[in-house]
N, C-alpha and C positions, 0 to 999 in steps of 0.2 A: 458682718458681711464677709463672706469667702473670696478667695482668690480661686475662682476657676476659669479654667483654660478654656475657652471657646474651641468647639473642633467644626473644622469646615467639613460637611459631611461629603461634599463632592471627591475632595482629597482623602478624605478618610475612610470613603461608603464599605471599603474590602474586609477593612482590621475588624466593621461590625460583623461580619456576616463570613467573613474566611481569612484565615490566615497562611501564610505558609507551609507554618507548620499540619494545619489541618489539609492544604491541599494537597502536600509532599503523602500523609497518609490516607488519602480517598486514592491516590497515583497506584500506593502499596498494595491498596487491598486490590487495587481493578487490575494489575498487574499480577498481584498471586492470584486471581480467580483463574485467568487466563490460562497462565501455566500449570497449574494445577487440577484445576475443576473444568472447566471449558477448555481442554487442550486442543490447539487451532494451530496450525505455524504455516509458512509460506518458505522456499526458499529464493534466497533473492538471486537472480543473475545480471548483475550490473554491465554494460557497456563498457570497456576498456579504451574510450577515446584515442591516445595516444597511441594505442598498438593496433585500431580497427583502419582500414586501410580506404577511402572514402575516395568516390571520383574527383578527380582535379574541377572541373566546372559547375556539381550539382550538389556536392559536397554528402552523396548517398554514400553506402557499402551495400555489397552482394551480402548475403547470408554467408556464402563461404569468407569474405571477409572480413568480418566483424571478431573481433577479440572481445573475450569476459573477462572479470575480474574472478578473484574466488565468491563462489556461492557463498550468501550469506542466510542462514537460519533467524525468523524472528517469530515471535509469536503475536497473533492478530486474532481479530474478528471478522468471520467472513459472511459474506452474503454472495452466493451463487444466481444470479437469474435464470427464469425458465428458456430453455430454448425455442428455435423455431426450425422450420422446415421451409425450402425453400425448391422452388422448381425449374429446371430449365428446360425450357422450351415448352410445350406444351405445359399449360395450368393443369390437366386434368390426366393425360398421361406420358408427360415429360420425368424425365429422372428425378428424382428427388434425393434431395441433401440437407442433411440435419446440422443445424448450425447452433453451440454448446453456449449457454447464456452468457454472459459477460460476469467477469469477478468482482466483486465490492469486497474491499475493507480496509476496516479502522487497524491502526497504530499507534500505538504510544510515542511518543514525541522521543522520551526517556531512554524507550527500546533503541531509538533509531541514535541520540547520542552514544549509548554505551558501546554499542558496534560500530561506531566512529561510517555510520553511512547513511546517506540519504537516496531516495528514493525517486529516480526522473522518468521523463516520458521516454517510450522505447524500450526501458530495463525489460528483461522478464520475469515472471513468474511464473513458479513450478508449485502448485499445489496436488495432492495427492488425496483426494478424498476416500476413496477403495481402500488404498493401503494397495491396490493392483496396478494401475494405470496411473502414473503422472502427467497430469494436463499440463500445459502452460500458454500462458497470458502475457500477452502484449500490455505495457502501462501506457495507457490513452489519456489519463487526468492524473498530476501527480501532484494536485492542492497545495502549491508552493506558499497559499495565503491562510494559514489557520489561525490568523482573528477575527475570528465568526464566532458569535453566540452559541449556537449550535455546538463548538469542539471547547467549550471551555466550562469548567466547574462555578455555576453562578455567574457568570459573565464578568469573571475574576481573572483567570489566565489561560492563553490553549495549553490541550495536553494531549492531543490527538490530533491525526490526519487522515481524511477518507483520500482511498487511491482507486480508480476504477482502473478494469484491466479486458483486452478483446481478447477472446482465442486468437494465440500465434499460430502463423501460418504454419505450413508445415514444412518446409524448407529451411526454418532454423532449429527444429527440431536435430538432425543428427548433430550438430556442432555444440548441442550442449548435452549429450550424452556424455561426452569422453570428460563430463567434469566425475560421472559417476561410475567410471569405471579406474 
């Protein structure tokens, strides 16, 4: 008769089917696709809390007074939604205003430790799909909860974060040019 070790497979379900070491390399390769093969990146413009100047009672700021931090570069996966049009005043011959779909996308969890930065609601984003026009995006969802089945490899551990993003108005638009001149 053998001396074998019973494994509780509740405790143990991961070691069969993933390990860390195998998840650290599914991390690697979906991290080199990105930067490499599917080159995607986002720039980030974070909130400056302590330097953005907020009303005493509602605890807002104007666009002119809101502080950034430095822009940060990450690399992601985007999904762009379709736009819409939209009419004022009259449905059939009132002005019409085109309104630019809303931004989706994934990040590596890993990305956002190595730049020592996370990603909250209000930040902006500057994506550039042309290479001509820089849009940028309001963060409206910044998935602060990514133990969902959905963002993890086998339902082992998260490794990604969806962030959705509105077109920014247009009045914070000049206050983040001068990061790029």
């Amino acid at each position: 008769m053998t001396n074998r070790k019973k494994i509780n497979l509740e405790d143990e379900r991961f070691g069969l089917f993933m390990t860390d070491k195998s998840f650290d390399l599914d991390i690697l390769y979906g991290r080199n696709f990105l930067q490499n093969d599917n080159v995607q990146w986002i720039v980030l413009h974070r909130i400056n809390l302590l330097e953005t100047k907020t009303h005493e009672l509602y605890g807002q700021a104007k666009p002119a007074d809101k502080s950034f931090m430095v822009p940060v570069k990450l690399s992601v996966m985007i999904t762009i939604d379709d736009g819409e049009q939209f009419y004022y005043g009259d449905t059939d011959g009132g002005i019409t205003r085109d309104h630019g779909g809303d931004l989706g996308f994934g990040v590596y969890l890993r990305e956002l430790e190595e730049n020592n930065v996370d990603i909250n609601r209000g930040d902006i984003i500057e994506y550039n799909m042309s290479g001509d026009n820089p849009r940028y995006y309001e963060v409206e969802s910044a998935n602060m909860v990514t133990d969902i089945t959905s963002q993890t490899i086998g339902g082992f551990k998260a490794y990604w974060k969806k962030i959705t993003a509105v077109p920014a108005k247009s009045d914070i638009i000049p206050f983040l040019k001068k990061y790029h001149d």
